[in-house]
C-alpha positions, 0 to 999 in steps of 0.5 A: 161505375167508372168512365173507362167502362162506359166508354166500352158500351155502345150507345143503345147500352149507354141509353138503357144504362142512364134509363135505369139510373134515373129509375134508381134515383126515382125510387132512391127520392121516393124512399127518402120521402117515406122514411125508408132509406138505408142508404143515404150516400146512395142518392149521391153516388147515382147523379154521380154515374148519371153525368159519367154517362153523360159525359160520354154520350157527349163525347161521342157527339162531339166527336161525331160532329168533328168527324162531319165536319 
């Protein structure tokens, strides 16, 4: 997932999105627990799209607050 992409969404898909990834990385951890993971690289690549997608909720906020200003 890249930034361009992201910053498409509107904020309600922005919330579900990082809502699904924080699921994913919820069972990504308890795999790894139990022995399970196939896929170890995976972890790393999901924090990774979770602060993409931080990163532009806080864009928008700033610019929000710019606008108020």
């Amino acid at each position: 997932m890249d930034a361009g992409t992201l910053r498409g969404m509107d904020d309600a898909t922005l919330r579900k999105q990082i809502d699904d990834l924080y699921q994913e990385l919820f069972n990504l951890r308890f795999q790894r627990a139990a022995g399970q993971q196939p896929n170890f690289n995976r972890v790393s690549e999901v924090k990774h799209d979770i602060a993409r997608v931080k990163t532009v909720q806080r864009e928008r906020a700033r610019a929000k607050e710019a606008k108020a200003q």
